[in-house]
C-alpha positions as CSV (number, residue, x, y, z in Angstrom):
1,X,0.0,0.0,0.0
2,X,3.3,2.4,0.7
3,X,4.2,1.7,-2.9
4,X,1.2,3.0,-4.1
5,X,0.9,6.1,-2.0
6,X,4.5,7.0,-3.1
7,X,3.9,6.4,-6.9
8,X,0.2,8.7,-6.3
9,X,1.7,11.8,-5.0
10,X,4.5,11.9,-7.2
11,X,2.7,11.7,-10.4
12,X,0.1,14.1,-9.1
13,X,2.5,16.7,-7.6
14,X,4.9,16.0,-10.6
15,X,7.6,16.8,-8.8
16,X,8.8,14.1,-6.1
17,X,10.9,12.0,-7.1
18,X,11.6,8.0,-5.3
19,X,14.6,7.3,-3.5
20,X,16.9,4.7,-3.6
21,X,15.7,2.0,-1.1
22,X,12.0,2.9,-2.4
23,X,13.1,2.3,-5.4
24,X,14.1,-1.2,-4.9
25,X,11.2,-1.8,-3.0
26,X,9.3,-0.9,-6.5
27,X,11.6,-2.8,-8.3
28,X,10.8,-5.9,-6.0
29,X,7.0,-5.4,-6.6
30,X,7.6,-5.3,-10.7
31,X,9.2,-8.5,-9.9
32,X,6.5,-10.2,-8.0
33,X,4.3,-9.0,-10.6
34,X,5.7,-10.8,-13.3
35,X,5.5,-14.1,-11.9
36,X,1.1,-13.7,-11.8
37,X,0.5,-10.8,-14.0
38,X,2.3,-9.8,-16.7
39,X,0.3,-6.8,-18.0
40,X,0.0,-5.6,-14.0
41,X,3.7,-5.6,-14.1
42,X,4.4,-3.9,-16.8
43,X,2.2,-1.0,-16.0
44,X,3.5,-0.9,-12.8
45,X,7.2,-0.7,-14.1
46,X,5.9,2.4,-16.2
47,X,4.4,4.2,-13.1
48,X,7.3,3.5,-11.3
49,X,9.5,5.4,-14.5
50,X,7.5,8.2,-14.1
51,X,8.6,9.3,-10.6
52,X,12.3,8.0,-10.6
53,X,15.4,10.6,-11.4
54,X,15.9,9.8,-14.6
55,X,18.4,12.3,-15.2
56,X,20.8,11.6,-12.6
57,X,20.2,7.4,-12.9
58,X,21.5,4.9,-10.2
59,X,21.2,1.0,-10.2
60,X,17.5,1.1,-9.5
61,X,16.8,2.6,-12.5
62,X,19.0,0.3,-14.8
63,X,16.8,-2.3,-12.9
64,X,13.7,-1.2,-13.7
65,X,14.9,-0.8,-17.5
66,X,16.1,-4.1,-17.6
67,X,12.6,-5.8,-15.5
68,X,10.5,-3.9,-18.2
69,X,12.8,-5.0,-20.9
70,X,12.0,-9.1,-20.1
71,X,8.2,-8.2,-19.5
72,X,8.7,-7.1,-23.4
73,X,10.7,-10.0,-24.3
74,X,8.2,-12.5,-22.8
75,X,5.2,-10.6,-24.8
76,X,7.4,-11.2,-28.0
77,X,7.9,-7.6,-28.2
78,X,11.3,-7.8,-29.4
79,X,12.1,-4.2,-30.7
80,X,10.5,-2.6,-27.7
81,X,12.3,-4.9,-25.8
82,X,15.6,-4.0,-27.1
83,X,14.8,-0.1,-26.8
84,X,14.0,-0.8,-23.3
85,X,17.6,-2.8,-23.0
86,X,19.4,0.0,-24.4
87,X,18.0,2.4,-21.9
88,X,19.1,0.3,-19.3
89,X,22.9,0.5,-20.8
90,X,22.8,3.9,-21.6
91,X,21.8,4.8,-17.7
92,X,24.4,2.3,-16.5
93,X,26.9,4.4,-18.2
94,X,25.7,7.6,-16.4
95,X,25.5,6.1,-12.8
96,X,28.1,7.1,-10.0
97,X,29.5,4.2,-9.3
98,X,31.5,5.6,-6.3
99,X,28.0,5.9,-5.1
100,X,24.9,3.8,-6.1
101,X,26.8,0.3,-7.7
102,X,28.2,-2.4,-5.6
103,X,30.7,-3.6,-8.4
104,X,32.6,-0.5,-9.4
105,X,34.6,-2.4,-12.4
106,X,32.3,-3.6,-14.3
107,X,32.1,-2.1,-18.1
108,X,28.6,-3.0,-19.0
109,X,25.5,-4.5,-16.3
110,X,26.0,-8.3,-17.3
111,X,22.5,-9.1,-16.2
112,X,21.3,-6.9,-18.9
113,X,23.6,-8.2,-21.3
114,X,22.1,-11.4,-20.7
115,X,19.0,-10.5,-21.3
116,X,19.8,-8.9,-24.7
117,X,21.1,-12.9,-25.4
118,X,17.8,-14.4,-24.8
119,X,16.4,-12.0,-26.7
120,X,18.8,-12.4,-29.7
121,X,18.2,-16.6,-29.2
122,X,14.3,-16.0,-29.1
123,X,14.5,-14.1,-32.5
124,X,17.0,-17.0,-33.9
125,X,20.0,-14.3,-34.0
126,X,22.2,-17.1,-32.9
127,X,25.6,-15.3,-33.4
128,X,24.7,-12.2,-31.9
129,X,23.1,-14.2,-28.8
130,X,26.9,-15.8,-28.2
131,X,28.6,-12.3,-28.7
132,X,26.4,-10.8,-25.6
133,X,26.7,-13.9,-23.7
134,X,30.3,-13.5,-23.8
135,X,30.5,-10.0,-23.1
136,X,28.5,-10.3,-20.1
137,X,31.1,-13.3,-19.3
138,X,34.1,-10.3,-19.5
139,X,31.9,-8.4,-17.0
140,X,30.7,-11.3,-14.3
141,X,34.9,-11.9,-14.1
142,X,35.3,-8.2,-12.9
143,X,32.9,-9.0,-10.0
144,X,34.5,-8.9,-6.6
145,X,32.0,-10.8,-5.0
146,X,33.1,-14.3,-5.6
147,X,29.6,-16.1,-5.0
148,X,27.8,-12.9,-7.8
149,X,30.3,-13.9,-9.9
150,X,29.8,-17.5,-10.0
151,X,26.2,-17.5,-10.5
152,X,26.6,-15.2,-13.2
153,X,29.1,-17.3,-15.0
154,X,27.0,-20.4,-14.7
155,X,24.3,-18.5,-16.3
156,X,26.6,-17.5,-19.2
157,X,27.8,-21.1,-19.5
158,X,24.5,-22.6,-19.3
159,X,23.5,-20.0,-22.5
160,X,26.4,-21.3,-24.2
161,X,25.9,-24.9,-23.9
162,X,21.9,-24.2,-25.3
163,X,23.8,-22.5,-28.4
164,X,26.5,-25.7,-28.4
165,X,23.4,-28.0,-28.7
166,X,21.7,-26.3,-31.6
167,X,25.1,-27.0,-33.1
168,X,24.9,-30.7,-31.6
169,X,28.3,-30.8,-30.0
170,X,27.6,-32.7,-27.4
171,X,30.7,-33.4,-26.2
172,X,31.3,-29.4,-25.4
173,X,28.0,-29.6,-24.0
174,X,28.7,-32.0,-20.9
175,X,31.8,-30.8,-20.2
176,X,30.1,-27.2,-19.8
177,X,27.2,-28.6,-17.6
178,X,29.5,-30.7,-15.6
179,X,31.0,-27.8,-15.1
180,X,28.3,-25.7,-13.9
181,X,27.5,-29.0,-11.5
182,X,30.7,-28.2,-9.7
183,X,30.6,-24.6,-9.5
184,X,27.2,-24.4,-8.3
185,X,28.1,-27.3,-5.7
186,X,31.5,-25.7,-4.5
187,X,29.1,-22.5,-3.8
188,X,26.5,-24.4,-2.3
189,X,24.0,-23.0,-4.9
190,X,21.1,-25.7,-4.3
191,X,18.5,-24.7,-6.5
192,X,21.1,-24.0,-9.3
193,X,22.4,-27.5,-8.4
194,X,19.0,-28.9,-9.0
195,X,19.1,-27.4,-12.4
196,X,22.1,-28.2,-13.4
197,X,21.0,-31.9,-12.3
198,X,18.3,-31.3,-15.0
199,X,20.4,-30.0,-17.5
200,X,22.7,-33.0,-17.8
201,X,20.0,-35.6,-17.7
202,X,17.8,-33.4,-20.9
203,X,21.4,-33.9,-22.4
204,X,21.6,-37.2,-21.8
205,X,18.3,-38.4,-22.8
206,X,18.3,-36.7,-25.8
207,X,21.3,-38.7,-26.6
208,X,20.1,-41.3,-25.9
209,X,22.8,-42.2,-23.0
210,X,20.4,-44.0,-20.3
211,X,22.8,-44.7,-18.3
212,X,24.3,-41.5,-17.1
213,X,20.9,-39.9,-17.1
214,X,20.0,-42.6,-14.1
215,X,23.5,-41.8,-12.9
216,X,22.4,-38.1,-12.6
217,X,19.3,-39.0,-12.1
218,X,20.4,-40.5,-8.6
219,X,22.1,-37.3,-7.6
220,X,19.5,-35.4,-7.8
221,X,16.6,-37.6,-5.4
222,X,19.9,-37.8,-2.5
223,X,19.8,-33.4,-2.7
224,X,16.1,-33.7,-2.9
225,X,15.9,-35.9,0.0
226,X,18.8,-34.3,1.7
227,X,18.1,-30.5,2.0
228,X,14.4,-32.4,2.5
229,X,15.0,-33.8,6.2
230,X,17.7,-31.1,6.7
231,X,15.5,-27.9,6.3
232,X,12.5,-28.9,4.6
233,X,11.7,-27.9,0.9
234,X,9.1,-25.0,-0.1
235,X,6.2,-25.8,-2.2
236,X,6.9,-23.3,-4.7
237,X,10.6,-23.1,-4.6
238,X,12.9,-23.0,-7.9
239,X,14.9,-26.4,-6.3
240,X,10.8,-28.2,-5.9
241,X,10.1,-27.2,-9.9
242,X,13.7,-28.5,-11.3
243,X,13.1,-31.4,-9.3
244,X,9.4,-31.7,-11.2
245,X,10.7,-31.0,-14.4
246,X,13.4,-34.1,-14.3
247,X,10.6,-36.4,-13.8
248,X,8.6,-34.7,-15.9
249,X,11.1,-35.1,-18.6
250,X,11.3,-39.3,-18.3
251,X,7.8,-39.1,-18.2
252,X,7.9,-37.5,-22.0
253,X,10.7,-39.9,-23.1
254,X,9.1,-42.9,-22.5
255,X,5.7,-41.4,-24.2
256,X,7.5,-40.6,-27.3
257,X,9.3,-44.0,-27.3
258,X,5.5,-45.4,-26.5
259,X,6.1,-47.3,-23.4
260,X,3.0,-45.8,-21.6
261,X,2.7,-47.5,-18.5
262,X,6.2,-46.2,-17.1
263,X,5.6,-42.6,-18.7
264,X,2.5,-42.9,-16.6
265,X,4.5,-43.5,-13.3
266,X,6.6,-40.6,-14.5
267,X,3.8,-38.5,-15.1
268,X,2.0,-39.0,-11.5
269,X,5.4,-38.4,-9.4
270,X,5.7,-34.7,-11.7
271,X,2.0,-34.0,-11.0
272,X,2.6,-34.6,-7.1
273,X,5.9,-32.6,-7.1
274,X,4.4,-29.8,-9.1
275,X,1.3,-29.5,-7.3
276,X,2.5,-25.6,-5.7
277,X,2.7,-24.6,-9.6
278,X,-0.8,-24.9,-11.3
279,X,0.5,-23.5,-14.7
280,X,2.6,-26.8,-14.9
281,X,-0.6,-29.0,-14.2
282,X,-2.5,-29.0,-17.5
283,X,0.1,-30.1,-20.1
284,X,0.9,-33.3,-17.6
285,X,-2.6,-34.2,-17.1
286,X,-3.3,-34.1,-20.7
287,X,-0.4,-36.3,-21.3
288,X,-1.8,-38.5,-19.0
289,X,-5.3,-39.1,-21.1
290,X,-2.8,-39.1,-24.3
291,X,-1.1,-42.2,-22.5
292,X,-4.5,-43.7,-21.4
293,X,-5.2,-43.5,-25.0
294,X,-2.2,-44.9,-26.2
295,X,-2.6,-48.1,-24.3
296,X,-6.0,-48.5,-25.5
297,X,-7.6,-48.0,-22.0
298,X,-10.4,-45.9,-23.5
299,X,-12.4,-45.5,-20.2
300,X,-10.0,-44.0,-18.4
301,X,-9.0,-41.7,-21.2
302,X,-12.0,-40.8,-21.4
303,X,-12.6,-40.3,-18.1
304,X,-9.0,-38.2,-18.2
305,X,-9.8,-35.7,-21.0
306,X,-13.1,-34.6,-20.1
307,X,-11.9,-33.9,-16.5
308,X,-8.8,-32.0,-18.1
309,X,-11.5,-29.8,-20.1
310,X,-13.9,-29.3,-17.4
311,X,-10.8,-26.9,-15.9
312,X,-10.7,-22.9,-16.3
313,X,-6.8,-22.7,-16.6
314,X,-6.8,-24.9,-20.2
315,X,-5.1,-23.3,-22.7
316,X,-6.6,-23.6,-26.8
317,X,-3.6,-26.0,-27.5
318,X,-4.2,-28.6,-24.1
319,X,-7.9,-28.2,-25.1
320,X,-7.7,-29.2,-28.7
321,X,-5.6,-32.1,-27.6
322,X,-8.2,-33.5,-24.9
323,X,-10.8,-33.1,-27.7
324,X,-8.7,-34.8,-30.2
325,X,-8.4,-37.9,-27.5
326,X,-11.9,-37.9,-27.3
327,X,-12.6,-38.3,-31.1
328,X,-10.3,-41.3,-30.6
329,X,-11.7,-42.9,-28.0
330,X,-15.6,-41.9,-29.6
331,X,-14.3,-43.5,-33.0
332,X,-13.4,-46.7,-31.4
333,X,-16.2,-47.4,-29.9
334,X,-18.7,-46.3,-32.7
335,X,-20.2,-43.5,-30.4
336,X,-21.3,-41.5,-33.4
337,X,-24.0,-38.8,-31.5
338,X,-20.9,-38.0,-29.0
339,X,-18.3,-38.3,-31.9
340,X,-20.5,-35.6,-33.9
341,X,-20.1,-33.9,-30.8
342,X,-16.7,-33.8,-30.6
343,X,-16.5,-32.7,-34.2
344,X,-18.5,-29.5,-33.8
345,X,-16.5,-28.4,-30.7
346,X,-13.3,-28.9,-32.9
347,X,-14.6,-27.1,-35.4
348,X,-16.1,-24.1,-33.3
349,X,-12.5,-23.9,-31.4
350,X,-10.8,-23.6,-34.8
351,X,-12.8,-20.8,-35.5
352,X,-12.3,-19.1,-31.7
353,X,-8.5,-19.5,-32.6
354,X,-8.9,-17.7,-35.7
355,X,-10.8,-15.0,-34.1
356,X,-7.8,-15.1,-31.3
357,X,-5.2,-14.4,-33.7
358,X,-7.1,-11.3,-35.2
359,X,-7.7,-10.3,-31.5
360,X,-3.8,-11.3,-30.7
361,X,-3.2,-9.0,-33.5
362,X,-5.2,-6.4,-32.1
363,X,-3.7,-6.7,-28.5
364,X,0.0,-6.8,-29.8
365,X,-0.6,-3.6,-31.8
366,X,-2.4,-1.7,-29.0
367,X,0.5,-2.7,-26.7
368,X,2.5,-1.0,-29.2
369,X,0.6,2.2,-29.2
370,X,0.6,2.0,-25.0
371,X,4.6,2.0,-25.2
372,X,4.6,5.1,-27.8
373,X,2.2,6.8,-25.4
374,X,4.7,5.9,-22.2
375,X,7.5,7.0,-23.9
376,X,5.9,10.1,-24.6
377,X,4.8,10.6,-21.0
378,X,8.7,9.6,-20.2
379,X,9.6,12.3,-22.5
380,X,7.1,14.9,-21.2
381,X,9.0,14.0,-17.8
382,X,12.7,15.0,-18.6
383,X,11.1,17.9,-20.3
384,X,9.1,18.9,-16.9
385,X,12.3,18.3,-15.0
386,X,14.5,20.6,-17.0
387,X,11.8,23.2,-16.7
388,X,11.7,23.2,-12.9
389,X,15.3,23.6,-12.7
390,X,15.2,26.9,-15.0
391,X,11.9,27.8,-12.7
392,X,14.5,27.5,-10.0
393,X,17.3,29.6,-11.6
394,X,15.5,32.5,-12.4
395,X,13.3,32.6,-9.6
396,X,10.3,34.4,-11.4
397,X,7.5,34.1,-9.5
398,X,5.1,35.4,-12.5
399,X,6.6,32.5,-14.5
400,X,5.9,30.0,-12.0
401,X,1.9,31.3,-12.2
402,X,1.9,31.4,-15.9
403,X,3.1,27.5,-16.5
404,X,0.8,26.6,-13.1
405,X,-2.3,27.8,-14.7
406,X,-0.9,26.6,-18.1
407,X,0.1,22.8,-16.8
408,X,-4.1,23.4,-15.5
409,X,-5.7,24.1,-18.3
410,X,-2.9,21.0,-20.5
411,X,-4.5,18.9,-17.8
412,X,-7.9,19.6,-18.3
413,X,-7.4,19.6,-22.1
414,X,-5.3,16.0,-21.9
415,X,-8.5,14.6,-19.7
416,X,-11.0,15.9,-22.1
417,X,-9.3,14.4,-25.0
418,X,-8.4,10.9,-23.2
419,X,-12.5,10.7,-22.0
420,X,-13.5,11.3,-25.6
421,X,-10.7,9.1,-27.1
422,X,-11.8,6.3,-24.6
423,X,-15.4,6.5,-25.7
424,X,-14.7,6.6,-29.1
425,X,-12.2,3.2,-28.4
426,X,-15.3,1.6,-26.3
427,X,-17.4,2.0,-29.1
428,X,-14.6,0.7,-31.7
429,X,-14.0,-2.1,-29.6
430,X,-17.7,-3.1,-29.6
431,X,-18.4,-3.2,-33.1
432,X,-15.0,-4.7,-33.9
433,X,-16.0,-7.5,-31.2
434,X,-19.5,-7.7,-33.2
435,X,-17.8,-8.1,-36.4
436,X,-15.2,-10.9,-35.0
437,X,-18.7,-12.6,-33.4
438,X,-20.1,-12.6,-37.2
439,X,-17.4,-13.9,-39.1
440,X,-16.5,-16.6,-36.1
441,X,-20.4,-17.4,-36.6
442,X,-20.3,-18.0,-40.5
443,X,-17.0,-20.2,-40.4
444,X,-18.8,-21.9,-37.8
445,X,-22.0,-22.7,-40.1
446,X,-19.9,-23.2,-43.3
447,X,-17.7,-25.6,-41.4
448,X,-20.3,-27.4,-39.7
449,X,-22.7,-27.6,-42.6
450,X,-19.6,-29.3,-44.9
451,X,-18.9,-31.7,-42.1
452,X,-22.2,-32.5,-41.7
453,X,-22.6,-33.4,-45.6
454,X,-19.5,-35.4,-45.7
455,X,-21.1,-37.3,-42.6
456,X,-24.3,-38.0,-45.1
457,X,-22.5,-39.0,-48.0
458,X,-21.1,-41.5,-46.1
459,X,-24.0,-42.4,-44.4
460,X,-25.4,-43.2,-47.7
461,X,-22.2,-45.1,-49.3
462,X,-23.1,-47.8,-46.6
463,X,-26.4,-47.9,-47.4
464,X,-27.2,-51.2,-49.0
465,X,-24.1,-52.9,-47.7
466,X,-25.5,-53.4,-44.4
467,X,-29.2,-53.9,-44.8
468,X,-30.0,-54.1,-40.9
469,X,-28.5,-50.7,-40.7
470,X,-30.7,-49.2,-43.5
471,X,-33.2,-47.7,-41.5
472,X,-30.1,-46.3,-38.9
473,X,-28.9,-44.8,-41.5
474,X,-32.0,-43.1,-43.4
475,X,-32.9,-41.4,-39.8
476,X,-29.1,-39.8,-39.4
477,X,-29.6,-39.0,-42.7
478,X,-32.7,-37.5,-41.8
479,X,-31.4,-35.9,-38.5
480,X,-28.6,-34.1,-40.6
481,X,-30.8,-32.6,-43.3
482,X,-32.7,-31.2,-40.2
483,X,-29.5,-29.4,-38.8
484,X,-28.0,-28.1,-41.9
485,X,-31.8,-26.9,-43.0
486,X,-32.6,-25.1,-39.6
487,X,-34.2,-22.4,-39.7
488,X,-33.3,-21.3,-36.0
489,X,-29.0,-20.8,-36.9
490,X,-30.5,-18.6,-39.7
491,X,-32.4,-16.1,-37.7
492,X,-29.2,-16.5,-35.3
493,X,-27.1,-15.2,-38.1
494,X,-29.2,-12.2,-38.8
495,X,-29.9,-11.3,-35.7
496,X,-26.2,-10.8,-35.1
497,X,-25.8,-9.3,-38.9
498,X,-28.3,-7.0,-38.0
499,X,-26.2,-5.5,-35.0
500,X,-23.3,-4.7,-37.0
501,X,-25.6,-3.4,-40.3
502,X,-28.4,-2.0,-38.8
503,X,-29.7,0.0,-42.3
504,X,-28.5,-2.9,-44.5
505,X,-31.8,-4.3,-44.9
506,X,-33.9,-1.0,-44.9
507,X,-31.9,0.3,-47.7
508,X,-32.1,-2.0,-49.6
509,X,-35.9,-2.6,-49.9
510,X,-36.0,1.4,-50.2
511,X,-34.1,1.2,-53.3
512,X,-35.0,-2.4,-54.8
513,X,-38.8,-2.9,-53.3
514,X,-39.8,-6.0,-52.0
515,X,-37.5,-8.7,-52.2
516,X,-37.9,-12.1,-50.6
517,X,-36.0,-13.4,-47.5
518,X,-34.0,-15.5,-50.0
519,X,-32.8,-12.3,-51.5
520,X,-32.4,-10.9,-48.8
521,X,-30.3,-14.0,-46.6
522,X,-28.5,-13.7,-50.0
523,X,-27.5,-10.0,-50.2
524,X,-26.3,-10.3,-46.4
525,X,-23.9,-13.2,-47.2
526,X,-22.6,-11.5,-50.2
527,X,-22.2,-8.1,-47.7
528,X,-20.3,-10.5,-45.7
529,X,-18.2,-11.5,-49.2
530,X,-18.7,-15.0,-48.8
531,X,-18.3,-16.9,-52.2
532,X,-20.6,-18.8,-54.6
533,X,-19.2,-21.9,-52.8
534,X,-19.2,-20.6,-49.2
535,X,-22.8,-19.7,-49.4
536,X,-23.6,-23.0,-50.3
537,X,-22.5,-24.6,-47.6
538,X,-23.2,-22.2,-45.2
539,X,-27.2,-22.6,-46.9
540,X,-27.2,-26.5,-47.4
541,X,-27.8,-26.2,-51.2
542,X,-25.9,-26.6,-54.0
543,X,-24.0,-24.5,-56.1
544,X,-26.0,-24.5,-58.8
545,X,-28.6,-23.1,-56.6
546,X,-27.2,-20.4,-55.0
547,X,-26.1,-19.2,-58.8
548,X,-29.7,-19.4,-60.2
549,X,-30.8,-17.2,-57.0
550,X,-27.8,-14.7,-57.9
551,X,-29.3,-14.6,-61.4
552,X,-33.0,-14.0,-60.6
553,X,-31.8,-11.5,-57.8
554,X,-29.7,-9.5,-60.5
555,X,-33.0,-9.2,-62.5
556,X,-35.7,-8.4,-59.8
557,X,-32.5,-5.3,-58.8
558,X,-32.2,-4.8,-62.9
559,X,-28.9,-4.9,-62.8
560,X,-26.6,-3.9,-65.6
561,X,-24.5,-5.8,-67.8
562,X,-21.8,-3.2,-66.8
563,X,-22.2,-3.8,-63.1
564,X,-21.0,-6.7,-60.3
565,X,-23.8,-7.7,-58.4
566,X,-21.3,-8.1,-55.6
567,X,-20.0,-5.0,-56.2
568,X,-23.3,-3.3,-56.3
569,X,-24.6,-5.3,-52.6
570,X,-21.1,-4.7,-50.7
571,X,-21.3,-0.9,-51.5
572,X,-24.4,-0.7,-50.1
């Protein structure tokens, strides 16, 4: 709450400024913030630029750079990330380090440096990644603090052994890891020996040597044990989630290799070990219906995958995999009204992910736009600084009147223009969200509809050969041409057309007359520039169809030879 009362009164006074141990105390919160919320985080990071001395930078602020710079990274951000980097390195060059950083011989803040790798890796900038990596090396060696130093050079080595393994040198690649094993154990570095523990034995079983990934393998359950009855191990400590993750990596090896039953025994130990990190517990539970399925023990996959998609925290990926278990499991046993089921929940989530991506789209680019107008208000800052200090230099009191009322009346101005920009964005937002709905709805009845008619035809082709299922057959045949012919996902789709057209309809009887509510289901799908094709399956008739009604719609509009009549209907 201290936080928040510091960061109020120093945006709304505009001139207070953090100090140094608030500072880190911000910087801490950022921090925390990341590991829940990502988007609270970064917003905090951006308050927390606004009130610290950015002119005369100290270690804090590098910090906060460098925290904001991840958040970035992690959002895929990458060039805003990098600005965000470079800020932090230009600042580290203008920080007293007589007075506000520990290691005074450092050229560049390694940390950062490291950070600018990752980023270079994530973007597949695979040279550029080593050069940073081993420049933050040349700085982590001019640490005086032995134990700093260490860690930081594990880090670097552990970087350099991912970029060795791309290059498959494995022999490079064990010797670096062995050797972070027996830095981080002279050190006493427990979680990092935990992960070093799982970085030898993702080596090995990727090799394909079993036999030293036991060996390490063994090492790690004595720490585990160990620091266990010694001084017990936090739920949701780095040392508990390395320890997760090596089972959790035998537990995939023996999946991929197909030998279910021990990925199974794998797979419970991880969930049990990982139960303090939720995010962690989807993927493993869907692996565990995947290996239910593989051996053929369709109840309990079953049973598996629709547990796993009765949870909230599923992302579109782990749900699309539960479903896919469940149309194997539905296909074996010949459930065809739950299989059908299946089917159109596959088919609807294809058509939310497509919607998502626009959306993603959408998202990514207004994050853009909320950085440009940050670094604005980060520029507007230094500029308010600098005109304090000439306030305070020429001492004018008239001046100091003159900007007050001026900053009053900016103020007022800003607020006006941010109310009616945020109203205008509401309103943008809704109809884009309608639109999205529309188009998410019309895949959804094209799809549907096509699926539905393949299901027929084949229905149909085993007519005959089975007489006893003749009269199964001729009622799902019946039961489909119900669905694709009903008239309640028409009105559906108008209704919802109707909300984003309102006068689409109403001008065009105006300016055409009466036309039928063929025409006019016709005119809104070609609005919606859906093809000859695409109407046809969205309508469950055929093609030939939907072009006579095209023609008799172009007469009863008199349409010209001259003129398209999609050109004609999408301009209204």
């Amino acid at each position: 709450m201290i936080y928040k009362t510091i960061i109020f009164f120093s945006v709304f006074f505009g001139s207070a400024q953090v100090d140094k141990t608030d500072h880190k105390s911000l910087n801490d919160s950022i921090s925390k913030y990341s590991e829940v919320d990502s988007d609270k985080a970064l917003d905090f990071g951006f308050e927390v630029l606004k009130i610290a001395d950015i002119v005369n930078p100290n270690r804090e602020l590098v910090s906060t750079y460098n925290l904001i710079g991840q958040l970035l990274t992690n959002k895929k951000l990458y060039a805003e990330a990098l600005s965000y980097f470079s800020e932090a390195l230009k600042s580290f060059k203008l920080v007293d380090k007589d007075r506000y950083y520990h290691e005074k011989n450092v050229n560049s803040p390694p940390w950062v440096l490291v950070n600018i790798s990752n980023l270079y890796y994530a973007i597949g900038e695979i040279d550029n990644a080593k050069l940073k990596v081993k420049e933050a090396e040349s700085n982590f060696l001019l640490f005086d603090d032995d134990r700093k130093k260490e860690i930081g050079l594990n880090t670097v080595y552990g970087n350099l052994g991912l970029f060795l393994t791309h290059e498959k040198d494995y022999e490079k690649v064990e010797k670096l890891y062995l050797k972070i094993l027996s830095s981080r154990k002279k050190i006493k570095d427990l979680d990092g020996e935990m992960y070093a523990y799982n970085q030898l034995i993702n080596l090995f079983l990727n090799t394909g040597d079993l036999y030293n990934s036991n060996e390490f393998y063994k090492e790690a359950v004595i720490l585990y044990n160990q620091v266990k009855s010694e001084s017990g191990i936090p739920e949701k400590s780095y040392l508990q989630r390395n320890y997760g993750y090596i089972f959790l990596q035998y537990g995939t090896r023996y999946f991929i290799e197909n030998e279910f039953n021990i990925a199974l025994d794998y797979l419970y130990k991880t969930k049990t070990i990982l139960a303090g990190f939720p995010d962690e517990l989807p993927f493993i539970d869907s692996m565990i219906s995947r290996c239910f399925l593989g051996l053929k023990d369709y109840k309990n996959a079953e049973i598996s995958a629709l547990k796993n998609l009765s949870s909230k925290s599923l992302s579109t990926n782990q749900k699309k995999i539960n479903y896919n278990v469940l149309q194997s499991v539905y296909s074996q046993k010949d459930d065809f009204d739950n299989l059908i089921k299946v089917k159109d929940s596959l088919i609807k989530m294809s058509g939310i992910v497509n919607t998502s991506k626009i959306r993603g789209a959408f998202s990514k680019l207004e994050t853009q736009i909320l950085l440009s107008k940050k670094q604005s208000e980060l520029n507007e800052s230094k500029i308010k600084y600098n005109t304090y200090l000439f306030i305070l230099i020429i001492g004018s009191v008239l001046l100091v009147f003159s900007l007050s009322y001026m900053r009053v009346n900016y103020n007022y101005q800003k607020e006006r223009n941010i109310r009616l920009e945020a109203e205008k964005d509401v309103s943008k937002t809704k109809l884009e969200k309608k639109q999205l709905e529309l188009v998410s709805k019309t895949n959804f009845i094209a799809q549907r509809n096509n699926y539905l008619d393949i299901l027929k035809h084949s229905v149909l082709k085993q007519k005959g050969k089975n007489k006893d299922s003749e009269k199964v057959s001729f009622e799902i045949e019946r039961e489909i041409d119900r669905i694709i012919g009903s008239e309640k996902i028409f009105e559906n789709f108008e209704s919802q057309f109707t909300e984003v057209y309102p006068e689409f309809f109403k001008v065009l009887v105006l300016k055409y007359g009466k036309l039928s509510q063929t025409d006019l289901r016709l005119c809104a799908y070609i609005k919606m520039n859906q093809s000859t094709n695409e109407i046809s399956q969205i309508t469950g008739v055929s093609i030939r169809t939907v072009e006579t009604q095209r023609y008799r719609l172009g007469k009863k509009i008199k349409l010209l030879d001259s003129e398209s009549l999609n050109s004609v209907i999408i301009s209204i």
